[in-house]
DRENPA-3360 file (N, C-alpha, C; in nm, 2 decimals, always signed):
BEGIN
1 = XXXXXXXX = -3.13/+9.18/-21.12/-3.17/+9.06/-21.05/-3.08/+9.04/-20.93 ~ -3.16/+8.97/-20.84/-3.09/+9.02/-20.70/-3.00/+8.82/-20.70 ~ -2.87/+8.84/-20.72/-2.76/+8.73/-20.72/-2.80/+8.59/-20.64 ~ -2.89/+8.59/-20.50/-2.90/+8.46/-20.45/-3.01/+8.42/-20.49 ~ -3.12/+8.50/-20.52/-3.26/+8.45/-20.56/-3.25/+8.45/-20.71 ~ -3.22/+8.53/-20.81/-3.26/+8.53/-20.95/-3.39/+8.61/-20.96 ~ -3.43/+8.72/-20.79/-3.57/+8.77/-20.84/-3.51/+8.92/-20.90 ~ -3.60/+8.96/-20.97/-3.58/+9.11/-20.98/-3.60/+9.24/-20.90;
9 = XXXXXXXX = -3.52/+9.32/-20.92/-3.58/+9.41/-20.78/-3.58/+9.53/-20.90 ~ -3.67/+9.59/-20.86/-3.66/+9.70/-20.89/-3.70/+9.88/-20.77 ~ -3.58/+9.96/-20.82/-3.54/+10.03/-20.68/-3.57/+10.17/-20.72 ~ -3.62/+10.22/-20.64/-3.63/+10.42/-20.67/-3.54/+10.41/-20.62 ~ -3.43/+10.56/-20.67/-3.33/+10.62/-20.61/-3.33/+10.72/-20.60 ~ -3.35/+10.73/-20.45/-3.32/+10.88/-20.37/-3.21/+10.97/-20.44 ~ -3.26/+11.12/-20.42/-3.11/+11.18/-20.49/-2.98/+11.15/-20.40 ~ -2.96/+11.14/-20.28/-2.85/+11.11/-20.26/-2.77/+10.97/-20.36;
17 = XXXXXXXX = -2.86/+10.84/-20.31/-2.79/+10.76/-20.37/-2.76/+10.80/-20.50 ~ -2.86/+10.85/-20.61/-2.81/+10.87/-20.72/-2.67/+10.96/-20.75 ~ -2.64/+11.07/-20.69/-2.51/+11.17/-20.67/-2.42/+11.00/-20.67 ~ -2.42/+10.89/-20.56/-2.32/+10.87/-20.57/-2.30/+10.76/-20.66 ~ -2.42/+10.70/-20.72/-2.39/+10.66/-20.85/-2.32/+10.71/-20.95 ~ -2.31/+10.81/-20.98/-2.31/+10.90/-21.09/-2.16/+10.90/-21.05 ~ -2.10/+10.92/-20.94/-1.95/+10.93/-20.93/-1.89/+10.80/-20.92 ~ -1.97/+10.66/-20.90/-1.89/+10.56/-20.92/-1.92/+10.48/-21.08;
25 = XXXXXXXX = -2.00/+10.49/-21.12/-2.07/+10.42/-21.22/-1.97/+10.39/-21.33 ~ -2.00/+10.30/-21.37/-1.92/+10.27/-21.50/-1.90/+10.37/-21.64 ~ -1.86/+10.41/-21.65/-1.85/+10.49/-21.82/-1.87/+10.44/-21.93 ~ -1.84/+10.27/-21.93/-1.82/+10.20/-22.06/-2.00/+10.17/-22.07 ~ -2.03/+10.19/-22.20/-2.18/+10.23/-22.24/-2.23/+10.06/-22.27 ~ -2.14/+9.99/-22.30/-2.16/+9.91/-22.37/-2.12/+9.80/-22.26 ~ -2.09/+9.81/-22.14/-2.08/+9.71/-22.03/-2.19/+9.69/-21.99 ~ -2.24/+9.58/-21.94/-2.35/+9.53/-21.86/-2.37/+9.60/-21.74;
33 = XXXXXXXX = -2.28/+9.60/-21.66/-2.24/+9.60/-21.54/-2.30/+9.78/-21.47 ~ -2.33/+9.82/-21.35/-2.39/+9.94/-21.34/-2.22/+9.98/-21.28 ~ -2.14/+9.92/-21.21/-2.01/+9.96/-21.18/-1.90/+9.88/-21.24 ~ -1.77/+9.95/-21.28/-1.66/+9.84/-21.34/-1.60/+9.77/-21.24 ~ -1.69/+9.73/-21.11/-1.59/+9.60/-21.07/-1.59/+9.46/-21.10 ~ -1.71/+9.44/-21.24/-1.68/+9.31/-21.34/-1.62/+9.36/-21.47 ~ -1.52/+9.28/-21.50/-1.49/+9.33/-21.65/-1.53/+9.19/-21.76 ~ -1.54/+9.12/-21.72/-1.58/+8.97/-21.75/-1.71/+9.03/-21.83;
41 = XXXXXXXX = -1.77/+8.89/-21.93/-1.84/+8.90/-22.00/-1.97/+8.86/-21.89 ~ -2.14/+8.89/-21.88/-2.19/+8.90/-21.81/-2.26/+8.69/-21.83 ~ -2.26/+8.66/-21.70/-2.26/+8.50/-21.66/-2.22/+8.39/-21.66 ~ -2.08/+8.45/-21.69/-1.95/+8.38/-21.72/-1.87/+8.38/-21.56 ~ -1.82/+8.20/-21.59/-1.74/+8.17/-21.47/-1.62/+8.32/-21.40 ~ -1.57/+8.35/-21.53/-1.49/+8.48/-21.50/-1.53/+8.60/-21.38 ~ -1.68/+8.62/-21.44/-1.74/+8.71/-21.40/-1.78/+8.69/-21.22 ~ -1.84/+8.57/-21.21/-1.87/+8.51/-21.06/-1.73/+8.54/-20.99;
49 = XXXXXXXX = -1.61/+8.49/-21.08/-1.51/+8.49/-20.98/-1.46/+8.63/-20.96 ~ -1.45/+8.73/-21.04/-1.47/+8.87/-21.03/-1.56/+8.91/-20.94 ~ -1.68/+8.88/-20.90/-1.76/+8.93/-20.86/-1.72/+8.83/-20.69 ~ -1.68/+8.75/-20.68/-1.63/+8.70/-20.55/-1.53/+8.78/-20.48 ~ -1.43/+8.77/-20.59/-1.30/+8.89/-20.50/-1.34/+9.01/-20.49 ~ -1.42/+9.07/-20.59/-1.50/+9.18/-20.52/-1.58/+9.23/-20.39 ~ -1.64/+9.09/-20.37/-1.71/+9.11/-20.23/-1.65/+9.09/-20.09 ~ -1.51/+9.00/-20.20/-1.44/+8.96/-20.03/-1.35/+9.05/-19.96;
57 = XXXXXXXX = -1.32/+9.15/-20.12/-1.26/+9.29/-20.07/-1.36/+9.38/-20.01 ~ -1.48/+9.40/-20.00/-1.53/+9.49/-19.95/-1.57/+9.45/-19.83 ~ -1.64/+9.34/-19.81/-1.62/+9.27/-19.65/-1.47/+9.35/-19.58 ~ -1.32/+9.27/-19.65/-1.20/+9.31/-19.57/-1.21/+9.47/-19.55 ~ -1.31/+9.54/-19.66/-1.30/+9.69/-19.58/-1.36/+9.74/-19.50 ~ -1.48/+9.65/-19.50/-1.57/+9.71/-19.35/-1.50/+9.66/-19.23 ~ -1.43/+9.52/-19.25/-1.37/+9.51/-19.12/-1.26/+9.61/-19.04 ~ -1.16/+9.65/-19.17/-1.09/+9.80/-19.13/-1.16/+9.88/-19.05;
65 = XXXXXXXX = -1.25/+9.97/-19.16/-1.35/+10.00/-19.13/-1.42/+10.01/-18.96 ~ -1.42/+9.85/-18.96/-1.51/+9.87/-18.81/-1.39/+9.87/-18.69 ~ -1.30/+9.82/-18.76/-1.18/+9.85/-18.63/-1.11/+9.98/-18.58 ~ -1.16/+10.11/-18.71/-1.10/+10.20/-18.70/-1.21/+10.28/-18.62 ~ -1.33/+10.21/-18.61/-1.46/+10.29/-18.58/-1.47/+10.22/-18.43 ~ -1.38/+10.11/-18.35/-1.35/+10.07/-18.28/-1.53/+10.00/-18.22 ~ -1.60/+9.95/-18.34/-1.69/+9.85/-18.31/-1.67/+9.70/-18.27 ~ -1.76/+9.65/-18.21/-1.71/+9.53/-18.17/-1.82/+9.40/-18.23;
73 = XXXXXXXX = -1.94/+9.46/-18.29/-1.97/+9.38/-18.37/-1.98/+9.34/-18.50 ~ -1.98/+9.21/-18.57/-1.96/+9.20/-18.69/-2.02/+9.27/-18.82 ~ -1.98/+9.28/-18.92/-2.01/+9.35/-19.01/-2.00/+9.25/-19.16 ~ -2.09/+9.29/-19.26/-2.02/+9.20/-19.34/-2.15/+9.28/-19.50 ~ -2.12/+9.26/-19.60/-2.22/+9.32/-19.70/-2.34/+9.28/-19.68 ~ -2.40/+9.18/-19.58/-2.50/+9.21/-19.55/-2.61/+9.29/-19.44 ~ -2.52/+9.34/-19.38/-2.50/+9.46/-19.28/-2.58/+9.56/-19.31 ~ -2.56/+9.62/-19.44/-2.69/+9.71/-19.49/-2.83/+9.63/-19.48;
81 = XXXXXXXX = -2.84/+9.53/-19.59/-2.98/+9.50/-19.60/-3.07/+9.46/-19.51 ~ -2.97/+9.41/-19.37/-3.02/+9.33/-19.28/-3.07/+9.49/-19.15 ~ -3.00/+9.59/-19.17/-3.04/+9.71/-19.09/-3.13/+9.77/-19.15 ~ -3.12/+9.77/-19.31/-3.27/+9.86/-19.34/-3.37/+9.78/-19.33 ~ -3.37/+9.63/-19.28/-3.48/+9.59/-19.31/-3.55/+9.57/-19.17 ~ -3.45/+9.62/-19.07/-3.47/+9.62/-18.94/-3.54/+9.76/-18.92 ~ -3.50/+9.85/-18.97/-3.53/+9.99/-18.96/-3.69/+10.02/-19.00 ~ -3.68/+9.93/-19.10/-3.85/+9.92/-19.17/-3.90/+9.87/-19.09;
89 = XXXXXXXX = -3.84/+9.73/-19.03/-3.98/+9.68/-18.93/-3.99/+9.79/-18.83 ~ -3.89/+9.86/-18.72/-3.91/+10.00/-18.62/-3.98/+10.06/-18.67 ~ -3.99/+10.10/-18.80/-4.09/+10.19/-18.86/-4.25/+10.18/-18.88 ~ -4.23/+10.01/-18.85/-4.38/+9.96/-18.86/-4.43/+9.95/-19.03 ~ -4.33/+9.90/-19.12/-4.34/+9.83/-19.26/-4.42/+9.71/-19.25 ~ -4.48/+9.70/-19.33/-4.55/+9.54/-19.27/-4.40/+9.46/-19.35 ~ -4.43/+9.29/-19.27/-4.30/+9.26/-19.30/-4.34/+9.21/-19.46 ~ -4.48/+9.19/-19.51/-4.45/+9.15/-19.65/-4.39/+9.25/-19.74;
97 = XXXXXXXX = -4.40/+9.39/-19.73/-4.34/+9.50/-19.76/-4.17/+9.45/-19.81 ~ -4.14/+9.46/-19.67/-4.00/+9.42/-19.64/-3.94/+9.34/-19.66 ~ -4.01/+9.22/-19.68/-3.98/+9.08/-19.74/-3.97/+9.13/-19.92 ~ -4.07/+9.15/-19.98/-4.07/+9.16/-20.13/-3.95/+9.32/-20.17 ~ -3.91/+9.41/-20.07/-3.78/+9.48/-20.08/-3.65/+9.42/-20.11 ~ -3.66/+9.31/-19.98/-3.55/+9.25/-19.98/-3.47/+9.16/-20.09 ~ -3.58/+9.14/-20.15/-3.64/+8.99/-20.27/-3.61/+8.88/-20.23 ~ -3.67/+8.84/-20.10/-3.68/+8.68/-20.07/-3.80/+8.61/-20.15;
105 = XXXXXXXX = -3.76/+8.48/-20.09/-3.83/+8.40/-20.18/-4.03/+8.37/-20.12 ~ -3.96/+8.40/-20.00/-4.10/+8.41/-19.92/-4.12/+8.51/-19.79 ~ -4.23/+8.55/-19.76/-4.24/+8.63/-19.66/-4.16/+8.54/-19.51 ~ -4.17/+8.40/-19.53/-4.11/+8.36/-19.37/-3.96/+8.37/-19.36 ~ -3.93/+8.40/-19.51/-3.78/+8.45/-19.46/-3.75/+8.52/-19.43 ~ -3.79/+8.64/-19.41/-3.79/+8.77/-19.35/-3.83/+8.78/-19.23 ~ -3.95/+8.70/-19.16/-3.97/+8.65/-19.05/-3.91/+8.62/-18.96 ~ -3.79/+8.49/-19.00/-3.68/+8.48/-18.94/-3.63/+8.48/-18.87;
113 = XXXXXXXX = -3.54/+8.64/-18.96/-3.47/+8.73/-18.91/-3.52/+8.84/-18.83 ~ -3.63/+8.86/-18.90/-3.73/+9.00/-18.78/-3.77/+8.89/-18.62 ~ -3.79/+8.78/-18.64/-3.84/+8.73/-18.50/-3.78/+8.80/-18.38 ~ -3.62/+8.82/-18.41/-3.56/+8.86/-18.28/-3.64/+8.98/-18.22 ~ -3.61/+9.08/-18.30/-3.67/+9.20/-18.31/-3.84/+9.22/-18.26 ~ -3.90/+9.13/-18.34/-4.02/+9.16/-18.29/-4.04/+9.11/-18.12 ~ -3.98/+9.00/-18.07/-3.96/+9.02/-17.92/-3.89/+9.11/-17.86 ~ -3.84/+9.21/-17.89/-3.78/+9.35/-17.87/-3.89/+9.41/-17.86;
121 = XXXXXXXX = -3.98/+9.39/-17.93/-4.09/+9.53/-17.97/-4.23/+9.47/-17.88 ~ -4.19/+9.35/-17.83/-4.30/+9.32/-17.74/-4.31/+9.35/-17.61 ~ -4.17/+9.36/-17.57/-4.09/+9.34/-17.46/-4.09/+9.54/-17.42 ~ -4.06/+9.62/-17.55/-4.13/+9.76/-17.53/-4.24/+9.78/-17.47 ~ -4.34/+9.73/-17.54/-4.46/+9.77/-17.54/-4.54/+9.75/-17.44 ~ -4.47/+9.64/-17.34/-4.52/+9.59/-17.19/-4.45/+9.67/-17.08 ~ -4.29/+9.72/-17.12/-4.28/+9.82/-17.02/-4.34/+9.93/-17.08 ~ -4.42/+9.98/-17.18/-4.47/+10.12/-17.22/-4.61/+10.10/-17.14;
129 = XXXXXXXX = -4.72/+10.00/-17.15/-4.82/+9.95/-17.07/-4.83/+9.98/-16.91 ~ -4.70/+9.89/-16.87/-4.66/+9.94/-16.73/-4.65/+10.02/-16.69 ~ -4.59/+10.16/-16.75/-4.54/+10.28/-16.75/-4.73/+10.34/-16.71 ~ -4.82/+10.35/-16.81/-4.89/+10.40/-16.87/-4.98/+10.35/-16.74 ~ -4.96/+10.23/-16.69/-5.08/+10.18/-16.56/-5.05/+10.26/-16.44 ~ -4.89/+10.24/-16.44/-4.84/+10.35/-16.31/-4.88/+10.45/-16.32 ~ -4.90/+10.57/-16.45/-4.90/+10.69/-16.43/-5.06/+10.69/-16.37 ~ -5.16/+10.64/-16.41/-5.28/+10.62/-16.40/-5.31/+10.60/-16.25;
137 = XXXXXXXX = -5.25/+10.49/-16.22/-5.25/+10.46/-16.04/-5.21/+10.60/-15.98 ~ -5.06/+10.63/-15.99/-5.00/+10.78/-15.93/-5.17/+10.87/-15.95 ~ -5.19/+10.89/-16.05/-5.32/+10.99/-16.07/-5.48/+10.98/-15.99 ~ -5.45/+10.82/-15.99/-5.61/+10.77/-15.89/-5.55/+10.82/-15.78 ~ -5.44/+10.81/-15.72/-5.42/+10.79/-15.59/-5.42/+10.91/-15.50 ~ -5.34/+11.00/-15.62/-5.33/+11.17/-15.59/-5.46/+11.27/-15.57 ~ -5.57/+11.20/-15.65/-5.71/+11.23/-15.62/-5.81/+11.19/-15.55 ~ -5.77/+11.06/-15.49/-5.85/+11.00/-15.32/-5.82/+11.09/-15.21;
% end
């Protein structure tokens, strides 16, 4: 269940990702958890707060991370979900697709965040037009 919504996701895994499950994953059989960075019992105050310092260490490593990669924009664990789901709209995903990936609560939240994007993809497609009328003119013109 995906932590801000309470929906469920359920995920194919590619062989890569799987390989690197398999080298982080938890061992203990009898843990809830798919990695041991909760030891807490599972929906337990313990466990949230476990699961906080967890995140807030992995944020502080992407920031390393991006300083050593000498990036200059922010990064944060949402940084994946928010690029693949960018990547899907470039791909031409429909956004309800992308939306029920993501597991929002509704398709306009995904909206959103694609809004920027999709005036990116408008803003192509009029110099791609313009492109395509020029070459057509150059071609009338070359044949008068």
């Amino acid at each position: 269940r995906r932590r801000k919504t309470g929906r469920l996701l359920t995920v194919t895994l590619v062989p890569e990702a799987m390989k690197l499950i398999k080298r982080y994953m938890n061992t203990d059989p009898a843990s809830p958890y798919l990695f041991s960075l909760i030891t807490s019992g599972e929906g337990t105050e313990a466990a949230y707060k476990e699961y906080q310092l967890a995140l807030r260490n992995f944020n502080y490593q992407l920031m390393i991370l991006k300083q050593v990669l000498g990036l200059t924009s922010e990064v944060s664990s949402y940084t994946a979900r928010h690029t693949w789901a960018t990547m899907a709209y470039y791909c031409e995903v429909h956004p309800g697709v992308i939306s029920e990936a993501m597991g929002h609560s509704s398709i306009t939240v995904t909206e959103t965040y694609l809004k920027p994007f999709k005036n990116k993809k408008i803003d192509e497609a009029n110099v791609a037009v313009i492109s395509s009328l020029k070459k057509v003119y150059r071609a009338g013109k070359l044949l008068n």
